[in-house]
C-alpha positions as CSV (number, residue, x, y, z in Angstrom):
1,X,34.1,70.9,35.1
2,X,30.6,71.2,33.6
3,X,30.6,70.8,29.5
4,X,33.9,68.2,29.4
5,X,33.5,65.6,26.8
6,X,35.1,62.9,28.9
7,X,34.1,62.5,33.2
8,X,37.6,62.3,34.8
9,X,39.2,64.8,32.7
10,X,40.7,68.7,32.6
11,X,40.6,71.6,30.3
12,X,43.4,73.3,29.2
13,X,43.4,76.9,27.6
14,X,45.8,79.0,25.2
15,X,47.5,81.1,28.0
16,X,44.5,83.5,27.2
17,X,41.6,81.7,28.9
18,X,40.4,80.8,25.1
19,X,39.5,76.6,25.7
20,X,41.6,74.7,23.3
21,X,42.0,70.9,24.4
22,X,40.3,68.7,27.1
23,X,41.3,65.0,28.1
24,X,41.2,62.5,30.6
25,X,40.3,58.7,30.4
26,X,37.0,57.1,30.2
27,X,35.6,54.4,33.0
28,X,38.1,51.8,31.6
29,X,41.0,53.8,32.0
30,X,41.7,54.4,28.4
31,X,42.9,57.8,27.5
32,X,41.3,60.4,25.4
33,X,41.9,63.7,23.4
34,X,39.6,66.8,22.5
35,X,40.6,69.7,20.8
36,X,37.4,72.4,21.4
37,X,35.9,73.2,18.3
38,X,32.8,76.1,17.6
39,X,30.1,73.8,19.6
40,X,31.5,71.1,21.5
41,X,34.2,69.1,21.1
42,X,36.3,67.3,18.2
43,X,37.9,63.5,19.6
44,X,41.1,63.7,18.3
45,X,41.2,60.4,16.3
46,X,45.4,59.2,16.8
47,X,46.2,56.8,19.2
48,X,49.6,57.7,19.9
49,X,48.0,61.6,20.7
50,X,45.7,60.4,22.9
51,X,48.2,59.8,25.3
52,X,49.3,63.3,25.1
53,X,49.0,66.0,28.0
54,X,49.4,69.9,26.4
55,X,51.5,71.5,28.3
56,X,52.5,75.0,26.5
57,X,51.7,76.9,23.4
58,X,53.4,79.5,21.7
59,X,51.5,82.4,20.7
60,X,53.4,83.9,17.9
61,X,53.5,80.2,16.1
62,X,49.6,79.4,17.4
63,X,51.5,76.4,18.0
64,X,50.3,73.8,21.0
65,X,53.5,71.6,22.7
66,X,52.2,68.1,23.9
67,X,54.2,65.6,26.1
68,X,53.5,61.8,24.4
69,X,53.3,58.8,26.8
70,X,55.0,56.3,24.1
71,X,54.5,52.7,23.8
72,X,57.5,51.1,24.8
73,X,59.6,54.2,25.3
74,X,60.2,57.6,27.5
75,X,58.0,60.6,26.6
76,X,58.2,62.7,23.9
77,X,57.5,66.5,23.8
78,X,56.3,67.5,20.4
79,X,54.6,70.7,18.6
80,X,51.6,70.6,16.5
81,X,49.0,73.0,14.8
82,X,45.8,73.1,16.7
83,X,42.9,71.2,14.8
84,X,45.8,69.0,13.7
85,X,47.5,65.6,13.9
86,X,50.7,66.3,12.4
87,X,53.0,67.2,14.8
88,X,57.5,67.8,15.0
89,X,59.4,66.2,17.9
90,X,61.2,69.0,19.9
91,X,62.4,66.6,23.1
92,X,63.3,62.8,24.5
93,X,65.6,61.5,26.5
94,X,66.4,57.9,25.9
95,X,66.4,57.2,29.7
96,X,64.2,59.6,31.6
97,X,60.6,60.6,31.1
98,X,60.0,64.9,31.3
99,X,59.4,65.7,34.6
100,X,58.6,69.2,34.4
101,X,59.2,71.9,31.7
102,X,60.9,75.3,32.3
103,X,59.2,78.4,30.3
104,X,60.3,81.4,29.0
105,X,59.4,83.8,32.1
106,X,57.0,86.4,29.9
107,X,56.1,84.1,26.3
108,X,55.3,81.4,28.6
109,X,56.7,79.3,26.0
110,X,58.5,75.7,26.5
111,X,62.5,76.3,26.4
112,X,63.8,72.9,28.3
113,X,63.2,69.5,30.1
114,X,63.6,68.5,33.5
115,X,65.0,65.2,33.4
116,X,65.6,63.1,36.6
117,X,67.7,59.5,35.2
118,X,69.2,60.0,38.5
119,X,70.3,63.1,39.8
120,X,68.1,65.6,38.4
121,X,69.1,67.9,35.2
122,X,67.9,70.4,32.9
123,X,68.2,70.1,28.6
124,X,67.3,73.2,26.5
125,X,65.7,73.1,23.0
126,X,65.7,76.6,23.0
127,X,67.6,79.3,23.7
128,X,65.0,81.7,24.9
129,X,66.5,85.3,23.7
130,X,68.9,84.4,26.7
131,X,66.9,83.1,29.4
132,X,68.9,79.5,28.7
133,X,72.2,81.5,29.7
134,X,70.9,83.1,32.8
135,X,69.3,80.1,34.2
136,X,72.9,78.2,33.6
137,X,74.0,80.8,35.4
138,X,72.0,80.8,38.1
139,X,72.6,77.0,38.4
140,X,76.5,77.2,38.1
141,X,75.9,80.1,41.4
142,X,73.9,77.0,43.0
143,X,75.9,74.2,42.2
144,X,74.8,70.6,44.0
145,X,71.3,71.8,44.3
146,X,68.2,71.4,42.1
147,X,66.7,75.0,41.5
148,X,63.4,75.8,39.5
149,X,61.5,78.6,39.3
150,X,57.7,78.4,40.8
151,X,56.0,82.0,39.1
152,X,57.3,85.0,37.0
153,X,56.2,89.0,37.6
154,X,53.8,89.4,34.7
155,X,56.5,91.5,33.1
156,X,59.4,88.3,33.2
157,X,61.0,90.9,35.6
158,X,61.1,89.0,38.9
159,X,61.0,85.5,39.7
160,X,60.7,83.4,42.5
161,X,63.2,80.5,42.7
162,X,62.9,77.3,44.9
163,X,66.5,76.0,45.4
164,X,66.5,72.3,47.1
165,X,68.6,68.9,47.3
166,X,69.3,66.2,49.0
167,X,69.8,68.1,52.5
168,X,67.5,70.9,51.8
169,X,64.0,70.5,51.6
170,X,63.5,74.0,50.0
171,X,64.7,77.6,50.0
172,X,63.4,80.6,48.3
173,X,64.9,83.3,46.5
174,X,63.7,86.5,45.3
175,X,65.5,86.5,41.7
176,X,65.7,90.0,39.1
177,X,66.0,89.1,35.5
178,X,67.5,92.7,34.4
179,X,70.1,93.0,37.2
180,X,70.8,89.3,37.8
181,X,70.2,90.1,41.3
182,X,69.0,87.4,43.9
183,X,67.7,87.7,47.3
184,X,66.9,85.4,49.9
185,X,63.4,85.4,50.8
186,X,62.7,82.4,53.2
187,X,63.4,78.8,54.0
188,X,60.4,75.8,54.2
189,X,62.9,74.5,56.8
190,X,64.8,76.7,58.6
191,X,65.3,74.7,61.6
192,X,67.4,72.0,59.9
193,X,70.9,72.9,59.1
194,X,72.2,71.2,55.9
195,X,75.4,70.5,57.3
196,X,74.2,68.0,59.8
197,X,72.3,66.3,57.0
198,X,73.0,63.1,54.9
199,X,74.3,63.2,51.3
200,X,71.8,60.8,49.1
201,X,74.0,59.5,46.0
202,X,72.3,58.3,42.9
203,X,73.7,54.8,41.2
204,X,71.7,51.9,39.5
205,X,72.5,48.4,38.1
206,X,70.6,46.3,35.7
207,X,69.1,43.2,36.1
208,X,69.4,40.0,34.2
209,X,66.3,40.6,32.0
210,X,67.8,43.7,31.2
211,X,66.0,46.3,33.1
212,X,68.4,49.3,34.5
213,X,67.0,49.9,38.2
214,X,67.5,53.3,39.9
215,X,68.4,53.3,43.4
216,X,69.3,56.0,45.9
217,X,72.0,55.2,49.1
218,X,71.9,57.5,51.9
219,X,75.1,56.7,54.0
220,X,75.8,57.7,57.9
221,X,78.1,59.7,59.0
222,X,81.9,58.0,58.7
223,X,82.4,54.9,57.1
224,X,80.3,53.7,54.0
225,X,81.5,50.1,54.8
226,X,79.5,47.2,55.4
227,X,76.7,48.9,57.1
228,X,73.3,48.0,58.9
229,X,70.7,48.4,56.2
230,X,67.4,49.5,55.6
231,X,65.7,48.6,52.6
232,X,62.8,51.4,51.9
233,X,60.8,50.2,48.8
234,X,58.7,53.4,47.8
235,X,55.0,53.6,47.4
236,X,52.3,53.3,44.5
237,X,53.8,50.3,42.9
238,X,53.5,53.3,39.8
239,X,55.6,56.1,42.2
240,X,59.3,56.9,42.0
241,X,61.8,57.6,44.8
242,X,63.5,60.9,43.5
243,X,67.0,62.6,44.9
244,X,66.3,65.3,47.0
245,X,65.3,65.8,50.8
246,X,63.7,62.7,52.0
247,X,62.8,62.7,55.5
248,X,62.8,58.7,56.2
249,X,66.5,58.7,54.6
250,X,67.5,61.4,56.6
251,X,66.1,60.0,59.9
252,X,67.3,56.5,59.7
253,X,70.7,57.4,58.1
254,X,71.5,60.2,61.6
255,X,70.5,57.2,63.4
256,X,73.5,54.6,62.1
257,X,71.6,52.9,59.4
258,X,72.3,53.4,55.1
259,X,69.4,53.8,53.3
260,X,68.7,52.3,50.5
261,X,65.9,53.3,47.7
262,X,65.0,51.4,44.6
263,X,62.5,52.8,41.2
264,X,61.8,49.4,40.8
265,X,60.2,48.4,37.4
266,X,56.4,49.7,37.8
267,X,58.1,52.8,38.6
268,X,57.6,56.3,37.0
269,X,59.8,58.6,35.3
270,X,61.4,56.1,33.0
271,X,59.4,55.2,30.1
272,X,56.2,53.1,29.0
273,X,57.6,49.7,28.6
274,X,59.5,50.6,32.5
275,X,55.7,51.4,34.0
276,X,54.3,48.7,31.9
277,X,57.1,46.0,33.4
278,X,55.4,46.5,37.1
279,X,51.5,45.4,36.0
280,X,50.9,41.8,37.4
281,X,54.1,42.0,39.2
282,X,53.1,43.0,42.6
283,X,54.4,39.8,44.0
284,X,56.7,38.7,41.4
285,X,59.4,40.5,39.4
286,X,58.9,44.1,41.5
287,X,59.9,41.8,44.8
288,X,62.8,40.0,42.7
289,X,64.1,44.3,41.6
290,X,64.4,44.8,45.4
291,X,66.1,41.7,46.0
292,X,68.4,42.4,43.6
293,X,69.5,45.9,44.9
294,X,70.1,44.5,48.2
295,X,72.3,42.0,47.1
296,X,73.8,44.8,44.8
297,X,74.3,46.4,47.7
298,X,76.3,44.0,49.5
299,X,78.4,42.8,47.3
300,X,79.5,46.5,46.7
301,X,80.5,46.5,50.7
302,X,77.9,48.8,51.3
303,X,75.8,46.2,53.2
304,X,76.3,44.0,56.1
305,X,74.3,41.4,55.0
306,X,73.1,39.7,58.8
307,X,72.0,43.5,59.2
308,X,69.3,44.0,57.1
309,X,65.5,45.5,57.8
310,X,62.8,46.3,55.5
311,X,60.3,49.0,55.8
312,X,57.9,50.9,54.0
313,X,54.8,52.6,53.6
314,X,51.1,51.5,51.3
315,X,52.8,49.6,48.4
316,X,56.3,49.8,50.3
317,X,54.1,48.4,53.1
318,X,53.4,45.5,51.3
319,X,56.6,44.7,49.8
320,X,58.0,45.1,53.7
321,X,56.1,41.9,54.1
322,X,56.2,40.1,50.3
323,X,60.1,40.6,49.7
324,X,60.6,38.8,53.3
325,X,58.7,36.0,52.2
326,X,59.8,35.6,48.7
327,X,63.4,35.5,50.2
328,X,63.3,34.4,53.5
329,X,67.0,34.5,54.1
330,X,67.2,38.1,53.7
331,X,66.4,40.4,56.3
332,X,66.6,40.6,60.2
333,X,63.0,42.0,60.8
334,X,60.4,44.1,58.5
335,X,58.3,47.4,59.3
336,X,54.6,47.6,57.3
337,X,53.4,50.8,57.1
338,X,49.7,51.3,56.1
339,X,50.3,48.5,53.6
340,X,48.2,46.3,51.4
341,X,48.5,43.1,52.9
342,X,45.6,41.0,51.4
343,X,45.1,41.3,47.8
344,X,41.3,40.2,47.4
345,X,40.2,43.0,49.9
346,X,41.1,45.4,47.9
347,X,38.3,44.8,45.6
348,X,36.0,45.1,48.9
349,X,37.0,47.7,50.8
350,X,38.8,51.3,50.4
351,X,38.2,54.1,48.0
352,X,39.7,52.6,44.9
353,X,37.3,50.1,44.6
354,X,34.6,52.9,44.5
355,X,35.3,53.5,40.9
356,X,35.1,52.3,38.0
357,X,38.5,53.7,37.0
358,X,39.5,52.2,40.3
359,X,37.9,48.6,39.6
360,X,39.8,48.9,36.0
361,X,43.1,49.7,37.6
362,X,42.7,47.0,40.0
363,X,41.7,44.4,37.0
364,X,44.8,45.6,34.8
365,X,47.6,45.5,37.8
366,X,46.4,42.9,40.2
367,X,43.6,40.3,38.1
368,X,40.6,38.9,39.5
369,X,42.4,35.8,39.6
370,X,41.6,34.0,43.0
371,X,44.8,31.9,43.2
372,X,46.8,34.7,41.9
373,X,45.6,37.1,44.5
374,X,46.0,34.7,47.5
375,X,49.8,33.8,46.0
376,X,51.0,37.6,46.3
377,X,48.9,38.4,49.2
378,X,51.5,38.7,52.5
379,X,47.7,37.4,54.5
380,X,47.8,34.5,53.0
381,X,51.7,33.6,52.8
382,X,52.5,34.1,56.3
383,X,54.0,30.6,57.3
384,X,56.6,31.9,55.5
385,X,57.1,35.1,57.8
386,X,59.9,33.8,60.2
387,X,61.6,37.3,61.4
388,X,60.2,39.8,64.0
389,X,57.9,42.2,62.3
390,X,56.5,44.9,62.8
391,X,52.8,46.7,61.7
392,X,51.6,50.1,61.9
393,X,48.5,51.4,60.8
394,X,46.0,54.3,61.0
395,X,42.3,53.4,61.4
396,X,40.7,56.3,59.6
397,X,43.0,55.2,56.7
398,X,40.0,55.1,53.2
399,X,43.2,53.8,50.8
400,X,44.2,50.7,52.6
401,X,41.4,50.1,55.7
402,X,42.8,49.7,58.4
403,X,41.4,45.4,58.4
404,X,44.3,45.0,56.2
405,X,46.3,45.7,59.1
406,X,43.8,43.8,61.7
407,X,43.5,40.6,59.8
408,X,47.3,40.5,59.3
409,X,48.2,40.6,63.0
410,X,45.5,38.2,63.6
411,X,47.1,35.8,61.6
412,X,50.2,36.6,62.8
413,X,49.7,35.7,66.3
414,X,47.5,33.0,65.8
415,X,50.7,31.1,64.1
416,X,52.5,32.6,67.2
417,X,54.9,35.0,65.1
418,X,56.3,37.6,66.9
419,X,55.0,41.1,65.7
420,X,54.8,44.0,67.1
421,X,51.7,46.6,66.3
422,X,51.2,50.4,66.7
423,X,47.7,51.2,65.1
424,X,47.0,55.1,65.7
425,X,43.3,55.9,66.1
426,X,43.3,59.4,64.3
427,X,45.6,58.8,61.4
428,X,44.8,58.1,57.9
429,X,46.9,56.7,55.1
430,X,50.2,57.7,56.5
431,X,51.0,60.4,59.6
432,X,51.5,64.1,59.5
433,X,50.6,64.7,62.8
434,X,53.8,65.9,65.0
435,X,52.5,63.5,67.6
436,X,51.7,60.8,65.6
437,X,55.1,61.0,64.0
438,X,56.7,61.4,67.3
439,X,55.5,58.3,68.5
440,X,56.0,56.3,65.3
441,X,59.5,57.0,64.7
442,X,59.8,56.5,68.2
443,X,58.9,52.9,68.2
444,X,60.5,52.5,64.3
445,X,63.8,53.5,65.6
446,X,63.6,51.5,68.9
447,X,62.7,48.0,66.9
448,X,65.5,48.6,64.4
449,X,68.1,49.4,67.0
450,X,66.6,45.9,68.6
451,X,67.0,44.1,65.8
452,X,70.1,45.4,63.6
453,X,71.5,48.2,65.2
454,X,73.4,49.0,68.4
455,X,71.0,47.6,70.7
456,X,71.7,44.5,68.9
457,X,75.1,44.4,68.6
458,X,75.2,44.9,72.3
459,X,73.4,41.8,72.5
460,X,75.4,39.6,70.7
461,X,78.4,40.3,72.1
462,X,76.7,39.8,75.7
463,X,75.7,35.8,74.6
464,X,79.2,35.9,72.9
C-alpha cells in the first residue's frame, strides 16, 4: 500500500475507514509500529509495542486493543489510548498464544480469546450485554466441536457460524441472534460422513529440559494397542499441528496406521521463548522433540515400536530424513515430501532467498555457518540413511526447488540405498490436484503397507 512508513507492512483502520496504525518489519526482520498522525506517520518508540498487531478498537472508549508477542512468554491482549504507550492488560493464557478473537456481532468490540493449548477453547473478558451467554449456548448445543462465527448482518441480527472438529472439516449454519434460531446452510464436505471418521485426541509430555510438547494421536478403528505408527512432523519449522480435520490423519489412520503429530519447540501458538527454542535447531533439539514423542508413544502402548514410518511435507520433509539419521534405530522406512534436504541451497535457490527478509530469516534460523549447514543437512548425512525411503517432489515447486529433491536421490543411489521417487511434473510445493493426490497417496499407502503395515506382516510370517 502506497504511503506505508515501513515496506512489508499493513494498515489498519478504526472500524470507520479512518487510518490509525501501520506496522510490519523492516529488511532485517525487526518489527515496527506507526500510529498515523496529521501528515505522516509517528514510530511508536516501545519495544515491547512494537511487537504488537491491533486487532479491535472500541468506539465508545476511542480505545485500540493490541495482541503483544512477549519476550519469553505467550501473548498478551492489552488496551491503550491511541497516540499513547500506556496501555491495561485485558487477556493471557499462561500456556497458549490468542489464536483468534471473538467480537461483539454489532460494536465490533473484543469480548474473548481463542485459545488452542490442546483442544481448542474460548475465555471471555467481557460479557458483551449477553452475547457471552448466547455463544455458551450455542457451544453447549454443539458440544465436541469447535464453532466460530465468520461475519455478522450489519445489524448483529444474523450470523454465519462455521461449526468443525476433528471429523468435520466444516459446516455452516445460518444463526438469529433475537430468536436463537439456527439453520443449516451447507457443508465444505458433504461427501464425508463423520461417523466413519477418526477421533484425534490431544495429550503432551515434557521433556527433560523442560519444554511441555503438544502432540495429537489419531487412532484406527478398534484397538489403540501397540499399533503401526506414523510419525507426521508438521511443516514451517515455525507452524503448528492444530486439532481439527486433518486429511493425512484421517487417511493413514482408515488405513490401519495411528497417527501421531508433535508442536515441537519452534512451533507456534505457545509463546516467545517456545518459537524462540526452535532457531538453530533444525537438526538438533526439534529432531530430539520428535524423538521423544515417539518413544512417548511407545512406552504408553500406543506404539509398536519395529512398526514405525516417518513422513512429512517441506520442514516435515526434512525431519522425515534428519530424525532417521539422528536416531537410526528408530523407524522402518521414511517418506520426504517437498522437503529441504540440503541446507546451503537454500541460500541459492527458491523464493526465500529473494528477500532480504528472506536472507535475514535464513541468517537467524539456519546461520551461514558452512560446517553447521552441512551437519543438519539430510544431503550430506546420508551414510547414515540405512532404511527404505521414499521421496516425492513437484518440479514447479519455488519454496523448496525441486534439486533438493534431485541431488538427494542422486546421492542416494550412488551409495546404493534403496529409495523410491515419485517427482510430479505439474505440482508445486505440495499437491492439490485430485490426480496428483490420487497418485501420491497411492504410492504413500502402498510403501507403508510394504514396510510396516499388512503387506508386511504378511511377509514376515511367510520367512517365519
Amino acid at each position: 500500500m502506497a504511503g506505508l512508513p515501513i515496506a512489508a507492512g499493513r494498515a489498519y483502520t478504526d472500524g470507520n475507514g479512518n487510518l490509525i496504525f501501520a506496522r510490519g518489519t523492516n529488511q532485517k526482520g525487526i518489527h515496527r509500529l506507526y500510529t498515523k498522525a496529521e501528515t505522516g506517520w509517528n514510530r511508536v518508540k516501545d519495544k515491547t509495542l512494537d511487537r504488537s498487531t491491533p486487532v479491535g478498537f472500541d468506539r465508545e472508549t476511542g480505545e485500540v486493543y493490541l495482541e503483544i508477542d512477549r519476550e519469553g512468554k505467550t501473548e498478551q491482549l492489552v488496551r491503550m489510548k491511541i497516540n499513547s504507550t500506556e496501555y491495561t492488560p485485558v487477556f493471557e493464557d499462561n500456556i497458549s498464544d490468542i489464536s483468534g478473537l471473538i467480537y461483539h456481532p454489532t460494536s465490533n468490540k473484543p469480548l474473548a480469546a481463542y485459545l488452542h493449548p490442546d483442544y481448542p477453547q474460548e475465555s471471555f473478558f467481557d460479557e458483551g450485554d449477553g452475547f457471552a451467554a448466547y455463544f455458551r449456548g450455542l457451544k453447549k448445543a454443539f458440544e465436541g466441536y469447535s464453532i466460530r462465527f465468520t461475519s455478522f448482518s450489519s445489524d448483529g441480527a444474523l450470523g454465519v457460524l462455521k461449526v468443525s472438529g476433528d471429523r468435520l472439516p466444516g459446516d455452516y449454519f445460518l444463526a438469529d441472534t433475537t430468536s436463537k434460531k439456527v439453520d443449516f446452510l451447507i457443508s465444505s464436505s458433504e461427501w464425508l460422513d463423520p461417523k466413519q471418521l477418526n477421533p484425534m485426541q490431544a495429550d503432551a509430555f515434557t521433556t527433560k529440559d523442560g519444554f511441555r510438547i503438544g502432540t495429537y494421536l489419531t487412532f484406527p478403528r478398534g484397538d489403540k494397542n501397540t499399533l503401526p505408527m506414523v510419525v507426521v512432523p508438521h511443516g514451517g519449522p515455525h507452524a503448528r499441528d492444530y486439532w481439527g480435520y486433518d486429511q493425512d490423519a484421517q487417511i493413514l489412520s482408515q488405513y490401519g496406521y495411528l497417527v501421531l503429530q508433535i508442536n515441537f519447540r519452534g512451533s507456534t501458538g505457545y509463546g516467545d521463548h517456545f518459537y524462540d527454542a526452535g532457531r538453530l535447531e533444525w537438526g538438533g533439539k526439534i529432531q530430539s522433540d520428535i524423538f521423544d514423542a515417539v518413544n512417548w508413544a511407545v512406552e504408553k502402548g500406543y506404539a509398536d515400536p519395529e512398526r514405525i514410518c516417518i513422513y512429512g511435507g517441506s520442514f516435515g520433509g526434512y525431519s522425515a530424513l534428519m530424525n532417521p539419521i539422528r536416531y537410526p534405530d528408530l523407524y522402518q522406512c521414511a517418506i520426504g515430501h517437498v522437503g529441504v534436504y540440503d541446507l546451503e541451497m537454500m541460500y541459492k535457490k527458491g523464493d526465500i532467498k529473494r528477500r532480504d527478509r528472506g536472507l535475514a530469516y535464513l541468517k537467524r534460523e539456519l546461520s551461514k555457518n558452512e560446517h553447521f549447514l552441512k551437519e543438519n543437512s539430510p544431503l550430506h548425512n546420508t551414510s547414515r540413511l540405512n532404511l527404505p525411503l521414499m521421496i516425492v517432489h513437484g518440479e514447479q515447486d519455488e519454496r523448496v526447488p525441486v534439486e533438493h529433491a534431485e541431488h538427494m536421490l542422486k546421492q542416494l543411489k550412488k551409495e546404493h540405498k534403496p529409495v523410491k521417487s515419485l517427482i510430479i511434473s505439474n505440482a508445486g510445493h505440495g499437491f492439490y490436484s485430485e490426480e496428483n493426490n490420487l497418485q501420491f497417496y497411492t504410492e504413500l499407502l502402498r510403501f507403508l503397507d510394504q514396510h510396516i503395515g499388512v503387506g508386511a506382516s504378511e511377509q514376515q510370517s511367510g520367512q517365519g
